[in-house]
C-alpha positions in Angstrom: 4.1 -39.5 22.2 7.1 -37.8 20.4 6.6 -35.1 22.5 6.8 -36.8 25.8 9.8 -38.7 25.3 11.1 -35.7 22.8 13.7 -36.3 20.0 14.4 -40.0 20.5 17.1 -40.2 17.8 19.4 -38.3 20.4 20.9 -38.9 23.6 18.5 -36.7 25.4 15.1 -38.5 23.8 16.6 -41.6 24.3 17.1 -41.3 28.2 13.4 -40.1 28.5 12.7 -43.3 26.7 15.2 -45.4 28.7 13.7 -43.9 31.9 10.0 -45.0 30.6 10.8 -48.1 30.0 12.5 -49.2 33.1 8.5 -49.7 34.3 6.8 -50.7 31.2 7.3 -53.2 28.7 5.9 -51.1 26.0 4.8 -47.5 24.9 1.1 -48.1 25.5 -0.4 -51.1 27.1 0.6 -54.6 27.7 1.6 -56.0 24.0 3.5 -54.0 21.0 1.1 -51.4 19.3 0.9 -48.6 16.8 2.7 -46.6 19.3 5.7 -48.9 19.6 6.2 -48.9 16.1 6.0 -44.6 15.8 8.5 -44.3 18.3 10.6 -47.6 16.8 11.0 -46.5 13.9 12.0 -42.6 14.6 14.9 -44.1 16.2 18.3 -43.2 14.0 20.3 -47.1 15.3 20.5 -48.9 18.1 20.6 -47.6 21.6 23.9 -47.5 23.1 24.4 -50.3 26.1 23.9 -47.2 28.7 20.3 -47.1 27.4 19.8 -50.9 28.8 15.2 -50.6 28.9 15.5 -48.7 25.5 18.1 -51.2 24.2 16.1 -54.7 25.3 12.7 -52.9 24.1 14.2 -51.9 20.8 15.9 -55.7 20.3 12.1 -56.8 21.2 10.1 -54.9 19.0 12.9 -55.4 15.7 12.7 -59.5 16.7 8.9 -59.5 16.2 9.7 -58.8 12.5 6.7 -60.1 10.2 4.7 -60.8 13.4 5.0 -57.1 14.3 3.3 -56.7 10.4 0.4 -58.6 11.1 -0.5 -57.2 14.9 -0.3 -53.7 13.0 -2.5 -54.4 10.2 -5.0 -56.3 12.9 -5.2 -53.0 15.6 -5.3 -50.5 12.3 -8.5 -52.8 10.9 -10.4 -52.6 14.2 -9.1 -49.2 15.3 -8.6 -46.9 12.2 -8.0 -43.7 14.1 -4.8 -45.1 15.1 -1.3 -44.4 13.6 
């Protein structure tokens, strides 16, 4: 994934992102995964305003907190090959 959307901690990574997301709610499928969380957390801070689908993704995936937890441990027990 990091090399599709490239380094997302800069502005350049974070349009690919942006771009991305304009049609998808998440990295991979239809609810928040192991994916959303690799490419989360290899973000430096909070998009900029001018990154609008990375922004309200990123606000989404931070507000699913302890939930976020749980989902993870759940899609790592059934899938282990996963990251």
């Amino acid at each position: 994934l990091m090399e599709f959307f490239g380094d997302v901690s800069t502005a350049c990574g974070l349009q690919t992102l942006n771009d991305y997301l304009q049609d998808w709610s998440y990295i991979r499928g239809y609810t928040p995964s192991a994916a959303d969380v690799d490419v989360f957390t290899s973000i430096s801070k909070t998009p900029d305003e001018e990154f609008c689908h990375a922004l309200r993704w990123y606000n989404h995936i931070k507000s699913l907190g302890v939930d976020l937890k749980i989902i993870m441990g759940k899609e790592h027990s059934e899938n282990p090959v996963m990251h």
